[in-house]
C-alpha positions in Angstrom: 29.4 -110.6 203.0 29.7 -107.3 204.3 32.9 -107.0 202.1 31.2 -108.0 199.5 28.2 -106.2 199.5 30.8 -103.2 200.4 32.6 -104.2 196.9 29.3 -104.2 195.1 28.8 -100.2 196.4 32.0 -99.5 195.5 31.6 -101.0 192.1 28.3 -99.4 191.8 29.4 -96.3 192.3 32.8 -96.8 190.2 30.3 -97.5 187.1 27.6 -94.5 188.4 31.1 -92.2 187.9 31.4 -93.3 184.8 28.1 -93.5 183.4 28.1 -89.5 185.1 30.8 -88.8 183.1 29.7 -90.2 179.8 26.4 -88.7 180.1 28.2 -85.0 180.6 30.8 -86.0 177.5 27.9 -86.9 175.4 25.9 -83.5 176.5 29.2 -81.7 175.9 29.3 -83.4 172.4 25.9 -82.5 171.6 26.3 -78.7 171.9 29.4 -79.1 170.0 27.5 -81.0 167.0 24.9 -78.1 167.3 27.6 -75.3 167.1 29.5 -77.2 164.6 25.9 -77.7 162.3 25.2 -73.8 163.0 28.6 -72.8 161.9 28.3 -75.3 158.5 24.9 -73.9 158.0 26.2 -70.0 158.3 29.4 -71.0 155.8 26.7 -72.7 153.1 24.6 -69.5 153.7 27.4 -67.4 152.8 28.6 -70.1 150.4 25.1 -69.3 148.6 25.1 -65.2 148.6 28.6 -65.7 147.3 27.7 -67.6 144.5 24.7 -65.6 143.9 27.0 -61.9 144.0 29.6 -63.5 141.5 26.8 -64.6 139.1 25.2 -61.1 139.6 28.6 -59.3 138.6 29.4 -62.1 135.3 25.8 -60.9 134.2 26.7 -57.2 134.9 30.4 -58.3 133.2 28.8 -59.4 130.3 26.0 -56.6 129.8 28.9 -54.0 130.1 30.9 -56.2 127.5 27.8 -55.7 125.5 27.6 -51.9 126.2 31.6 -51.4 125.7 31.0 -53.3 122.0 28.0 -51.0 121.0 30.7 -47.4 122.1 33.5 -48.7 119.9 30.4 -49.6 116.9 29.1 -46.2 117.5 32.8 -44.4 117.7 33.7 -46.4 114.5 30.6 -44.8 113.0 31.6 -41.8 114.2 35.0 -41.2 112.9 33.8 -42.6 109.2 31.3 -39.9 109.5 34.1 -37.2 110.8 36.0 -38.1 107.4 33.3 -37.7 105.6 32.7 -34.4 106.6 36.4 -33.3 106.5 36.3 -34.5 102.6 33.2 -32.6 101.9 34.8 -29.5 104.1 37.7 -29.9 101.9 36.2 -29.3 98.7 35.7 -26.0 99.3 38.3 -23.4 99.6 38.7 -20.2 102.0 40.1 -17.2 99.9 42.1 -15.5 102.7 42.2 -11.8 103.3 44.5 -11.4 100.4 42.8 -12.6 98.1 39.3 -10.8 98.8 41.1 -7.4 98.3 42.5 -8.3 95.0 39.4 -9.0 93.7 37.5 -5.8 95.2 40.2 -3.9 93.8 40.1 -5.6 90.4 36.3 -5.1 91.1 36.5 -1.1 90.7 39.1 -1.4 87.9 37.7 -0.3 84.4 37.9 -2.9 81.8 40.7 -2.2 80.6 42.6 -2.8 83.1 41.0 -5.7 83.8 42.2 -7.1 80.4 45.3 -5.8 81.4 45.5 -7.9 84.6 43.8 -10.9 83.1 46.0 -14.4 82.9 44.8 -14.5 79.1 46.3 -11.3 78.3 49.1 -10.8 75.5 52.0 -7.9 76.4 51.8 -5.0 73.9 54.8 -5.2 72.0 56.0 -1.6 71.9 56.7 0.4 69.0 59.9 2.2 68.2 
């Protein structure tokens, strides 16, 4: 009997082992789950400001879409109204330096030599 009750012991403590070393396993497999949950829960965090930034710059995308449509409107306008202007510049015309001195001169000129000058103005025929 002793050998038996000396078998029981053994196989007593031959299932204590194990039960020891499930227990640590399943404490080791615990922290792991809660590092493993932490770890998903900081990758969904940054899964979430992620998602949040890249909806933050397609609204700032679009706004500056917006803003970039209103310049090219507003430079359009602005070069119709720089041709205006040139055509209204361009009616008028600059006498250059020249030009002014001709007339001052033509300006003290008596009238006849004003007629003389004058586009309209016939040659003499001269007399023999």
């Amino acid at each position: 009997m002793e050998s038996a009750s000396q078998e029981v012991v053994d196989v007593m403590d031959s299932v204590s082992a194990v039960v020891e070393e499930s227990s640590a396993a399943t404490q080791e497999m615990a922290a792991s789950s809660h590092q493993v949950t932490g770890a998903i829960e900081r990758v969904a965090a940054v899964s979430e400001e992620t998602s949040a930034a890249a909806e933050e710059v397609s609204a700032s995308a679009d706004e500056m879409s917006g803003q970039v449509e209103e310049m090219v409107a507003q430079a359009q306008n602005l070069r119709a109204l720089a041709a205006q202007l040139q055509a209204a510049v361009n009616r008028f015309r600059l006498e250059d330096e020249s030009e002014v001195a001709m007339r001052r001169r033509k300006d003290d000129w008596g009238p006849a030599q004003r007629v003389a000058e004058s586009p309209r103005a016939k040659p003499l025929a001269v007399v023999h």
